[in-house]
C-alpha positions in Angstrom: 11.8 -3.3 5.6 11.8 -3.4 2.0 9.6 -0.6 -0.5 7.2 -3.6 -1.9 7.0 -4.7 1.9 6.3 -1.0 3.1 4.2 -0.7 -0.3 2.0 -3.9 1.2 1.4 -2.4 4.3 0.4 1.1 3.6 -1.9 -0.1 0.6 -3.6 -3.2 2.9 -4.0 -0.2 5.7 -5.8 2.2 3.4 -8.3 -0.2 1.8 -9.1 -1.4 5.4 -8.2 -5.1 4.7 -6.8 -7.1 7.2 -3.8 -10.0 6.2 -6.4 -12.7 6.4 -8.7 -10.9 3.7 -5.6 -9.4 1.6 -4.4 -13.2 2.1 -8.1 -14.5 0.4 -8.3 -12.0 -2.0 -5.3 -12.8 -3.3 -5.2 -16.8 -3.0 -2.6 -16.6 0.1 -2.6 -17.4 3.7 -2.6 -14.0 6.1 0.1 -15.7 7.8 2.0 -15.7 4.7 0.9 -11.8 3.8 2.1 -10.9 7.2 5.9 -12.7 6.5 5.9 -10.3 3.5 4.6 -7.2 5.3 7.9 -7.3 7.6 9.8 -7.9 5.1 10.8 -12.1 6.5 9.6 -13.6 3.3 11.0 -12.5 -0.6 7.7 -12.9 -2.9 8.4 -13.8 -6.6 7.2 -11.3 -9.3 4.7 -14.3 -9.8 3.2 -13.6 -6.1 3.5 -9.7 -6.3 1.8 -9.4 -9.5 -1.1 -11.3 -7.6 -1.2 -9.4 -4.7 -1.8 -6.6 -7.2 -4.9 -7.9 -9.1 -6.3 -9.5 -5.5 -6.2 -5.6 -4.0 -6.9 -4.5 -7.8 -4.3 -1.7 -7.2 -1.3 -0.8 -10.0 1.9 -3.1 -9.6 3.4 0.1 -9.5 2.0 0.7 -6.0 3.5 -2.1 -4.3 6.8 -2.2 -5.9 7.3 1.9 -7.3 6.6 4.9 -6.3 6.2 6.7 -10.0 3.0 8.6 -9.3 2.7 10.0 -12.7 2.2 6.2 -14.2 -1.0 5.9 -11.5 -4.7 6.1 -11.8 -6.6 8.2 -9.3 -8.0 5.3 -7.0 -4.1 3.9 -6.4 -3.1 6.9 -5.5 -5.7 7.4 -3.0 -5.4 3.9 -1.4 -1.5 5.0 -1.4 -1.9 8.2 0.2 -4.4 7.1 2.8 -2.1 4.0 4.0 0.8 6.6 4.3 -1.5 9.0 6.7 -2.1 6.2 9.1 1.4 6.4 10.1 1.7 9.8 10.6 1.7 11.3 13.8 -0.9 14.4 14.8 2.1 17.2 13.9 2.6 15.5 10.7 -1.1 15.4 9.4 -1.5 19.3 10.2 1.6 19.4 7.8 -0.1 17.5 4.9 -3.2 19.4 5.2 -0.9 22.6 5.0 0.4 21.3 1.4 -3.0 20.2 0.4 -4.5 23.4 1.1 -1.8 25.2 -1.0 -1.8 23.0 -3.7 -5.5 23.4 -4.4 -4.6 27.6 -4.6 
């Protein structure tokens, strides 16, 4: 899979949507959002950039990964897509660097 389809995922994930509703909000069929998601369809900068405003996230979360350029409430809908795929082991890891980083 590619980074904007990975990108898609983990952001759809942590705001809770499902295809059909990322697919409504941004004027596409969830069939269509799904294609993307693994990476089966290409989407034009044109459909990208509206995925963006329909999940009102950064463009730079679905096709970047330059934290510094985000705003606080992409990089939470970021971080909480990536935690749904980690496994038990990996989350006490996080919470580890979390709990540092706050010292």
């Amino acid at each position: 899979m590619g980074k904007f389809s990975d990108n898609l995922r983990r952001t759809r994930k942590g705001l809770a949507l499902t295809q059909d509703q990322v697919g409504e909000a941004c004027g596409l069929s969830g069939k269509y959002v799904g294609e993307l998601e693994r990476g089966e369809a290409s989407p034009t900068l044109e459909t990208v950039e509206k995925v963006a405003r329909g999940l009102k996230v950064d463009l730079l979360v679905l096709v970047g990964d330059d934290a510094d350029r985000l705003g606080a409430a992409d990089v939470r809908a970021a971080i909480v897509g990536a935690l749904d795929e980690l496994d038990g082991h990996e989350l006490r890891q996080v919470l580890r660097m979390v709990r540092l980083a706050r010292r």
